[in-house]
LOLO-693030 format. One record per residue (C-alpha): residue number from 1; x, y, z. Coordinates in steps of 0.1 Angstrom, whole numbers, plus 5000, padded with zeros to 4 digits. Example, Ala and Ser with C-alpha at 12.3 -4.5 7.8 and 13.67 -1.06 7.14 Angstrom:
{rec 1,{5123,4955,5078}}
{rec 2,{5137,4989,5071}}
This chain:
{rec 1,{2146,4091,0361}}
{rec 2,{2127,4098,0332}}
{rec 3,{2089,4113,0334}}
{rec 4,{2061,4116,0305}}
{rec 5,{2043,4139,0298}}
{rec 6,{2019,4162,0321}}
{rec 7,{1993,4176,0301}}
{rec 8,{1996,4214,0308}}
{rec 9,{1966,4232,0303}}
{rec 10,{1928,4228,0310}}
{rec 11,{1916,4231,0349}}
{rec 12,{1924,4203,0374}}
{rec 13,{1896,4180,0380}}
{rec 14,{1889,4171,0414}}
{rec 15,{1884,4131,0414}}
{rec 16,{1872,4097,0434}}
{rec 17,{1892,4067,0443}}
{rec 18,{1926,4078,0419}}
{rec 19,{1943,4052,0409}}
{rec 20,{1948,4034,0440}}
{rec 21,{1918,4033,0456}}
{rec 22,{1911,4056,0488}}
{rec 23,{1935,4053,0521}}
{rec 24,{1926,4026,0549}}
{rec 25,{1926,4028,0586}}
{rec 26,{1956,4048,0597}}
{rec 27,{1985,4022,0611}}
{rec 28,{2006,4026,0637}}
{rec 29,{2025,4054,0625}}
{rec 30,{1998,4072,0616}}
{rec 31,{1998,4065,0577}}
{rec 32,{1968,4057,0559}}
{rec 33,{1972,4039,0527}}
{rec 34,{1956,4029,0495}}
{rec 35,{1951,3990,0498}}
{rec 36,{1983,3970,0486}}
{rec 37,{2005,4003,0501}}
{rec 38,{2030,3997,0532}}
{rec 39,{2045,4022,0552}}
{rec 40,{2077,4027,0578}}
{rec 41,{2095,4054,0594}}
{rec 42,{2133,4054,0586}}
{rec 43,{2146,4084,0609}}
{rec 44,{2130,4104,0638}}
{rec 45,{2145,4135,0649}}
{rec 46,{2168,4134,0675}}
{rec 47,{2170,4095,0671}}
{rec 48,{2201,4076,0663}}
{rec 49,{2196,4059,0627}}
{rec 50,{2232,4038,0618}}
{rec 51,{2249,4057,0641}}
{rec 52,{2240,4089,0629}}
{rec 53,{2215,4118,0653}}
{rec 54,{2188,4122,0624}}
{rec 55,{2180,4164,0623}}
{rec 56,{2157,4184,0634}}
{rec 57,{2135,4202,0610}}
{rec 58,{2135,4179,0582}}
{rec 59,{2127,4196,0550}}
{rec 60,{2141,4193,0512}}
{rec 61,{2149,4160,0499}}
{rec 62,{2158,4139,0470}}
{rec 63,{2171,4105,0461}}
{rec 64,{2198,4093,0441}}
{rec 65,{2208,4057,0426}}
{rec 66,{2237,4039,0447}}
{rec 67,{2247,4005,0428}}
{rec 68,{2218,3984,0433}}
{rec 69,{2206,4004,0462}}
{rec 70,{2199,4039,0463}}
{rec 71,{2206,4070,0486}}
{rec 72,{2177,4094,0502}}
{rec 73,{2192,4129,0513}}
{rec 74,{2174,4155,0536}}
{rec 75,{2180,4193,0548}}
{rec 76,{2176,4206,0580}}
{rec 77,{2160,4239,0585}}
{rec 78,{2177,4250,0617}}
{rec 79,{2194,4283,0620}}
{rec 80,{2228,4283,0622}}
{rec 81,{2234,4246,0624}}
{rec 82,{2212,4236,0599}}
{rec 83,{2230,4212,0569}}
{rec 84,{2218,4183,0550}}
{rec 85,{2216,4143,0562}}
{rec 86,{2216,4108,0538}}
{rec 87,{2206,4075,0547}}
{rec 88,{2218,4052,0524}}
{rec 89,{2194,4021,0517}}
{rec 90,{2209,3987,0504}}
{rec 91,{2189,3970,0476}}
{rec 92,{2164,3949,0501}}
{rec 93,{2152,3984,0516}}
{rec 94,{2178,3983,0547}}
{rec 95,{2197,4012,0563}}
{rec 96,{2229,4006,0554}}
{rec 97,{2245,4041,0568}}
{rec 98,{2235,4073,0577}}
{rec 99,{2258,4106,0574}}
{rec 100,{2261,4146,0569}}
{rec 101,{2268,4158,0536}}
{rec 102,{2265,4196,0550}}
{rec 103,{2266,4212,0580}}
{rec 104,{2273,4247,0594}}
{rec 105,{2247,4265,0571}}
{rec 106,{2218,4281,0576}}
{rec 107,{2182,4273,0573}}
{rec 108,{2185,4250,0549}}
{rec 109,{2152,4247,0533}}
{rec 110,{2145,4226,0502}}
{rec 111,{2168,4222,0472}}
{rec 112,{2166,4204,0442}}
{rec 113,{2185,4173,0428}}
{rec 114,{2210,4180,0394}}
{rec 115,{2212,4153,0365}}
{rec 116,{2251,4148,0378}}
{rec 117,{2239,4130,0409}}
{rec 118,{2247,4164,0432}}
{rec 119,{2224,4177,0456}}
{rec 120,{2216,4216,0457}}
{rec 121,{2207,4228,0494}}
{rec 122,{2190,4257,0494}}
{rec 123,{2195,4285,0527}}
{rec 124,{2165,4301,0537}}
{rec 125,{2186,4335,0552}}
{rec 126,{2189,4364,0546}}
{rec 127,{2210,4366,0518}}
{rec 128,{2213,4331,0512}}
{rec 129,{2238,4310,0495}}
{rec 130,{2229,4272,0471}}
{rec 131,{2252,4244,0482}}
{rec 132,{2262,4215,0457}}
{rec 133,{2265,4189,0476}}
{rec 134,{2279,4150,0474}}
{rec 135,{2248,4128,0482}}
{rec 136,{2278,4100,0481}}
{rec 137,{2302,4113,0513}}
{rec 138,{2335,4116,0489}}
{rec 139,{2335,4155,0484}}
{rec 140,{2328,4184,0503}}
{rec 141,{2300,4208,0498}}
{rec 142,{2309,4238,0475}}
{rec 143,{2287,4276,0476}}
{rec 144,{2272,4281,0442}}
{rec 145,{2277,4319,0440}}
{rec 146,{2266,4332,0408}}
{rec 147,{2234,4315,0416}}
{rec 148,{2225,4345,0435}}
{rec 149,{2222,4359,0473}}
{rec 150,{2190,4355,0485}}
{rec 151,{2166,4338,0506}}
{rec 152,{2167,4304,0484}}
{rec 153,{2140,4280,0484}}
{rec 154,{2134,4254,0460}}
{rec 155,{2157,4248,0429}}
{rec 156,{2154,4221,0394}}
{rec 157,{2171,4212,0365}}
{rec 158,{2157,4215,0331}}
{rec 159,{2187,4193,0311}}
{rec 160,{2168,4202,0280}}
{rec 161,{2178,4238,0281}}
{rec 162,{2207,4236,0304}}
{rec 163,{2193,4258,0333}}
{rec 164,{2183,4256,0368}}
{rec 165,{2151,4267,0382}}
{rec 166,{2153,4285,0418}}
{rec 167,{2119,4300,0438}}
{rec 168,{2123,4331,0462}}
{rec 169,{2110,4329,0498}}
{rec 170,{2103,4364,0503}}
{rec 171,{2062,4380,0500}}
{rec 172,{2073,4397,0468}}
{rec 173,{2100,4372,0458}}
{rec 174,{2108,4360,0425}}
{rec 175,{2110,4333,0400}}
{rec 176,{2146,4323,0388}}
{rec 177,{2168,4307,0361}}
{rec 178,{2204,4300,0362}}
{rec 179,{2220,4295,0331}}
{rec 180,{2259,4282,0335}}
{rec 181,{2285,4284,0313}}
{rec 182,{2292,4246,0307}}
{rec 183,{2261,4222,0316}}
{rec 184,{2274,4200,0350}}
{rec 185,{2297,4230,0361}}
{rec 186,{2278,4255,0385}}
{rec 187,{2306,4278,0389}}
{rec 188,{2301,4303,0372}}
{rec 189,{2267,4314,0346}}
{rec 190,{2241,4336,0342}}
{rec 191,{2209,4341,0367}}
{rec 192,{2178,4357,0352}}
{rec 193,{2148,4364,0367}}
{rec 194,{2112,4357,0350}}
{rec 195,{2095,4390,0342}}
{rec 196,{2062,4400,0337}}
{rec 197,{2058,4398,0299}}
{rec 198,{2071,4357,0302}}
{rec 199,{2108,4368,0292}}
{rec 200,{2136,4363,0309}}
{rec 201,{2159,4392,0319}}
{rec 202,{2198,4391,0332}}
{rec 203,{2204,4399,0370}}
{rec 204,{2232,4424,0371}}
{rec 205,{2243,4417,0400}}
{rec 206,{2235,4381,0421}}
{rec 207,{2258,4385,0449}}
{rec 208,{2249,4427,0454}}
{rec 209,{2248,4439,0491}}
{rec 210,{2227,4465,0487}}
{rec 211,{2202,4462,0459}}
{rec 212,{2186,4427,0462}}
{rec 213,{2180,4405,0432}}
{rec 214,{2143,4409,0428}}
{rec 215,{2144,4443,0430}}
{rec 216,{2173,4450,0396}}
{rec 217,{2156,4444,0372}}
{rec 218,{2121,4469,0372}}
{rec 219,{2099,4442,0351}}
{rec 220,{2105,4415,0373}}
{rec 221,{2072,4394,0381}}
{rec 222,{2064,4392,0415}}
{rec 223,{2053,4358,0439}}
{rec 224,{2043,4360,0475}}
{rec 225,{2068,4330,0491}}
{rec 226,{2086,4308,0468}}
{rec 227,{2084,4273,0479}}
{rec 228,{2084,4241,0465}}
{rec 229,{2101,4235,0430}}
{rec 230,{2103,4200,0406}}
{rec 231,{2111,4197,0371}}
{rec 232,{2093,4168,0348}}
{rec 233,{2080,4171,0317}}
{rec 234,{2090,4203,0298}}
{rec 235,{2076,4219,0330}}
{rec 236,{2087,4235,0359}}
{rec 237,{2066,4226,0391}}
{rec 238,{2065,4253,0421}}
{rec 239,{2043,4260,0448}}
{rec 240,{2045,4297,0463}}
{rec 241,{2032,4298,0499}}
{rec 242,{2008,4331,0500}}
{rec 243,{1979,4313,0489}}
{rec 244,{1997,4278,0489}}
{rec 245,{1993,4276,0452}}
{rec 246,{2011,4254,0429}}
{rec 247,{2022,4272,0392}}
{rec 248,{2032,4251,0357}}
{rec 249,{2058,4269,0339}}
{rec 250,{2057,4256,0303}}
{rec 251,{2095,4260,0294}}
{rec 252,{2087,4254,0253}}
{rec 253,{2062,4273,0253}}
{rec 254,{2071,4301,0282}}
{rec 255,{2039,4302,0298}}
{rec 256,{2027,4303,0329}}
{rec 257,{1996,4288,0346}}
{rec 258,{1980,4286,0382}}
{rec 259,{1970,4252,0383}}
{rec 260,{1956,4248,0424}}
{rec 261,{1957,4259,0457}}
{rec 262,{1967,4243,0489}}
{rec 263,{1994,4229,0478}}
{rec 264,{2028,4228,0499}}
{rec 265,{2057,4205,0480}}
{rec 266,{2055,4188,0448}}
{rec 267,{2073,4159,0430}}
{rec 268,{2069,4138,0400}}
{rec 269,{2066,4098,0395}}
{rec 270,{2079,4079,0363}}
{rec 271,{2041,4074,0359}}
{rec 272,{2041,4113,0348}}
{rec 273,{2018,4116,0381}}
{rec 274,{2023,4146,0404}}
{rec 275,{2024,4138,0437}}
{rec 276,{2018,4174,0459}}
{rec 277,{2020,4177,0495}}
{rec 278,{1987,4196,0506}}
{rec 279,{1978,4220,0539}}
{rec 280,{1963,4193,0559}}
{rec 281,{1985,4163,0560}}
{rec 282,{1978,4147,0533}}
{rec 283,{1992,4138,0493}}
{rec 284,{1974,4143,0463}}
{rec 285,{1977,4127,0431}}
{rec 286,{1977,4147,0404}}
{rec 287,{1973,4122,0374}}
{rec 288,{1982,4131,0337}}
{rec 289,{1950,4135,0329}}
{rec 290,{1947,4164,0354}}
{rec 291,{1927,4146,0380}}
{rec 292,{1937,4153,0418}}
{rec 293,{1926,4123,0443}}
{rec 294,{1938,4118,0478}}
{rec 295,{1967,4088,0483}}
{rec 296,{1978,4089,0519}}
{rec 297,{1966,4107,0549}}
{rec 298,{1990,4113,0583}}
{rec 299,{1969,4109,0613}}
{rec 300,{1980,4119,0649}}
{rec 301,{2004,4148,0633}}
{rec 302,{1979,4176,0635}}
{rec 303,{1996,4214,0625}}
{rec 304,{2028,4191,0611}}
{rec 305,{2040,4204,0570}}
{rec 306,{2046,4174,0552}}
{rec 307,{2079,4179,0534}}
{rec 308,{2110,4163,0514}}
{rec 309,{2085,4142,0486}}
{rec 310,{2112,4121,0464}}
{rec 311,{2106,4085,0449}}
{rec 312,{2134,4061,0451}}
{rec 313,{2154,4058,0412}}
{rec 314,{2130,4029,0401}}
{rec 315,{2103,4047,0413}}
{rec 316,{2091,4020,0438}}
{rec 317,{2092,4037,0465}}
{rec 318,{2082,4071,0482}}
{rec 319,{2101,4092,0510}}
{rec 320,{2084,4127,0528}}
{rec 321,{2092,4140,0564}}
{rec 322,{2062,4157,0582}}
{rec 323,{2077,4186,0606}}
{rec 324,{2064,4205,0635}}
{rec 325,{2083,4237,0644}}
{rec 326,{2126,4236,0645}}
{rec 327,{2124,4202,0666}}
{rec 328,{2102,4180,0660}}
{rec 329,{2103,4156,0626}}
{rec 330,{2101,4119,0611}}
{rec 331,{2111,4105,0580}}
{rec 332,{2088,4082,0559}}
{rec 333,{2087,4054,0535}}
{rec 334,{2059,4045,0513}}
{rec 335,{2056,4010,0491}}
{rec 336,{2034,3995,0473}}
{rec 337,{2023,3990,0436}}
{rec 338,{2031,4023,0420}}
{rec 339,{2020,4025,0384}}
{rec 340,{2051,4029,0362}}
C-alpha cells in the first residue's frame, strides 16, 4: 500500500465535521459512524469464528493482500500463551478461515507488518523476543534475534532506507532501528538506538543478559512506554504511553516532533490520513493538512483500549479490536466511502 505525503511540521489543528461528517447514533454494536459508514464485528473473544476460538486480549494487527481477498492478523497479549490469530476474508467481505500463525509466546503486544507480506509480533516480557511470522499458514514463525531482547512493542518498515523501526515498553525505554544485512532477510543486522543529539548509535550487544539495551549506549534518548508504531510517508509514527503522546520522526530529515497527546495506536490510509486510536474510545482523523476530527465513537465499551488499527490492501476497509483487561475483546470492521 502506498501513502502520500503527511505534512510534518506546524501544530495539529483541532477541527469540525473532518471529512466525513460527525458519527451517528451508536448501532447495535456500539459503533457510531460518519453517515455512509457500516460497521460489523468479525471475532469476539472466546467465540468460535470458522472454526477457530478467537483470543483473548486482542492487540497488534495488520492486513495483508490474499488473491482477490485479503488476510487481517491479530496478537494476543496473554502471558505465556499469548501468539497471533488471522481471519482470512474472501473478496465479498466473508470469513473464509480463521487460524494461528503463533502460539506459545509471551505477551504478544503489537508488531508491525514488513513489505515481504510477513508479520512481526512483538513480546511484551521481559526480555522479549520479535517473531516473523507467515500471515498465509505455510511457514512457521521464526525469533528475530539480532533485533534485540527487550520488552518489544511496536515495530515498521521504512523500505526507503532498509530498516525497521521498533518502540520500548519500559518508563525509560527507547527508540530503535534495525538495520539487516540484506533488505527481506531479518536474520542477522545491526540495531541502533536513537540518541539524544538525533543520531543513531550501534547497540553492542542486543541479546546481553546483564546490561539491557537502553542502557549501552550512555547518549541514548529516553521515552516513558513505547507503544504504537506505523510507517507512511518518510515518517515514522509512534505513540509512547506516559503521557499517551504520539511523535513524528522525520527519517530525511532526522528530526523529531511531539505532535499530540492522548493518543494510543496509530495507522495510515492511502488517503495520507492518520487514523489514531485516542484514550476514550474513540478514532481521530488526522488529515494531511494536520487537522484532527473525530470518525467513530464505541459506546457501551467504557475503560476498553481500542487496539490493532489496519485498513484492508485497497484501503476500503478498516479493522481495530477494543480490549478490556486479559479476557475480554472484539474485533471490528469498518466500511464505507473512504477517500483514496
Amino acid at each position: 500500500m502506498s501513502h502520500k505525503t503527511l505534512l510534518r511540521t506546524g501544530p495539529l489543528l483541532q477541527g469540525g465535521a473532518g471529512p466525513y461528517g460527525p458519527p451517528g447514533r451508536p448501532g447495535p454494536d456500539g459503533l457510531a459512524l460518519p453517515p455512509g459508514f457500516f460497521g460489523r464485528v468479525v471475532a469476539r473473544s472466546g467465540q468460535k469464528v470458522a472454526g477457530l476460538t478467537w483470543h483473548a486480549a486482542p492487540d497488534g494487527g495488520a492486513c495483508f493482500p490474499d488473491g482477490a481477498g485479503w488476510i487481517y492478523v491479530s496478537n494476543s497479549e496473554l502471558p505465556l500463551l499469548g501468539g497471533a490469530s488471522a481471519l482470512r476474508f474472501r473478496p465479498d467481505g466473508s470469513i473464509a478461515d480463521a487460524y494461528r500463525i503463533l502460539s506459545g509466546t509471551d505477551l504478544n503486544c503489537a508488531g508491525g507488518a514488513t513489505p515481504w507480506h510477513s508479520w512481526l509480533s512483538c513480546e511484551l516480557g521481559h526480555r522479549g523476543r520479535v517473531f516473523e511470522c507467515d500471515p498465509y499458514g505455510a511457514r512457521a514463525a521464526r525469533p528475530r534475534l539480532a533485533m534485540g531482547r527487550f520488552r518489544h512493542e511496536a515495530a515498521a518498515c521504512d523500505p526507503e532506507r532498509g530498516v525497521v523501526y521498533l518502540t520500548e515498553d519500559e518508563p525509560d525505554g527507547c527508540f530503535y532501528r534495525f538495520r539487516p544485512g540484506d533488505w527481506g532477510d531479518l536474520t542477522e543486522g545491526t540495531l541502533e538506538v536513537l540518541c539524544g543529539s538525533g543520531e543513531w548509535r550501534q547497540v553492542p550487544s542486543p541479546a546481553a543478559l546483564l546490561t539491557p539495551t537502553r542502557y549501552q549506549v550512555e547518549a541514548a534518548r529516553h521515552f516513558d512506554g513505547g507503544d504504537g508504531c506505523h510507517y507512511a510517508g518518510g515518517v515514522c509514527y509512534f505513540t509512547t504511553k506516559g503521557g499517551t503522546t504520539l511523535w513524528a520522526y522525520d527519517a530525511q530529515a532526522s528530526s523529531l516532533d511531539r505532535l499530540c497527546s492522548g493518543v494510543r495506536a496509530v495507522t495510515a490510509a492511502p488517503s495520507g490520513d492518520l487514523y489514531v486510536s485516542r484514550e476514550t474510545t474513540e478514532i481521530h482523523v488526522i488529515a494531511p493538512d494536520r487537522e484532527v476530527t473525530p470518525f467513530l465513537r464505541l459506546a457501551g465499551h467504557d475503560g476498553a483500549e481500542l487496539t490493532g488499527l489496519a485498513f484492508s490492501p485497497d484501503g476500503a476497509r478498516l479493522y481495530f479490536s477494543a480490549r478490556r483487561g486479559r479476557t475480554d475483546g472484539c474485533t471490528f470492521e469498518v466500511t464505507g466511502p473512504f477517500r483514496p
